[in-house]
C-alpha positions in Angstrom: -12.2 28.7 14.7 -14.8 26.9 13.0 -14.1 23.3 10.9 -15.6 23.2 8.0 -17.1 19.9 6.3 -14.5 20.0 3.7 -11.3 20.4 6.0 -12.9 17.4 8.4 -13.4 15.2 5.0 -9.2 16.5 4.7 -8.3 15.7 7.5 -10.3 12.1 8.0 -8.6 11.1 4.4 -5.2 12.3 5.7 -5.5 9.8 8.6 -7.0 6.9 6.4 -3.8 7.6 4.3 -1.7 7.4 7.0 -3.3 4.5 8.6 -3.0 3.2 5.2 0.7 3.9 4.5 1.4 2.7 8.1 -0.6 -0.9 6.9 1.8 -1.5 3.8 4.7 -0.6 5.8 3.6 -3.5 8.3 3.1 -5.7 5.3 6.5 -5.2 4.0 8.4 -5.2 7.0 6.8 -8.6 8.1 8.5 -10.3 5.0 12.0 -11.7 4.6 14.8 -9.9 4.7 15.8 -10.7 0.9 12.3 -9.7 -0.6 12.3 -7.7 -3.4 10.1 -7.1 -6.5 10.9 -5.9 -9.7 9.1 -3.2 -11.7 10.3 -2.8 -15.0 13.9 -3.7 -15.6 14.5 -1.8 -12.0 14.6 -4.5 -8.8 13.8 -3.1 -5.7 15.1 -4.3 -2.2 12.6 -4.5 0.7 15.2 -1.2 2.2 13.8 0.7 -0.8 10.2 -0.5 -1.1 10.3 1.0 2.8 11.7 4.2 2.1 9.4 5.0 -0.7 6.5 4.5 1.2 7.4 6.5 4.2 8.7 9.6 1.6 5.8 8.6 -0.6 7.7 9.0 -3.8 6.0 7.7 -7.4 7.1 4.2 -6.4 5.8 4.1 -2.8 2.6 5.3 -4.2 2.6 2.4 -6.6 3.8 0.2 -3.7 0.8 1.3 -2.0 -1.8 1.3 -4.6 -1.0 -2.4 -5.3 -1.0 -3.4 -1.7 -4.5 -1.8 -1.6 -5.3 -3.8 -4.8 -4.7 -6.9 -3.5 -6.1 -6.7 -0.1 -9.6 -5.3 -1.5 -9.4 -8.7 -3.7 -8.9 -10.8 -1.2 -11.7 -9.3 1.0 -13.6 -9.9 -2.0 -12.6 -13.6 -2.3 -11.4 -12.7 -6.4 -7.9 -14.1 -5.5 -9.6 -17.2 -4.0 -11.9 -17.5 -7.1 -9.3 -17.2 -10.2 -7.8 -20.1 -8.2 -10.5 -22.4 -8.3 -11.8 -21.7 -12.7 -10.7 -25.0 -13.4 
């Protein structure tokens, strides 16, 4: 069977989101055990921020997303610049 150029571009953004999902999951895991965040009026233990990222759920996507956010800033030296308007 012959792979097309669309299911390689599939399947090379499937792994990037898994290598990506795997990433946050590191993240999380390496802080304390009594991390939690709140988003909303909902708080969300670092057991919960886990399991939405591994089942993907609308809150591990956000997890995820901002995770993403962050580290792209911070490659980009923004969080190191708001710091240093004064």
């Amino acid at each position: 069977m012959k792979t097309t150029k669309k299911q390689t571009n599939q399947s090379i953004d499937r792994k990037t989101q898994e290598d990506i999902k795997k990433l946050v999951i590191s993240r999380i895991k390496a802080t304390s055990d009594d991390f939690a965040i709140s988003i909303g009026s909902k708080d969300c233990t670092k057991k919960q921020m886990l399991e939405s990222v591994e089942i993907e759920n609308e809150l591990g996507q956000e997890i995820i997303e901002t995770q993403m956010e962050y580290l792209r800033d911070m490659a980009k030296g923004a969080i190191y610049q708001q710091g240093n308007d004064s």
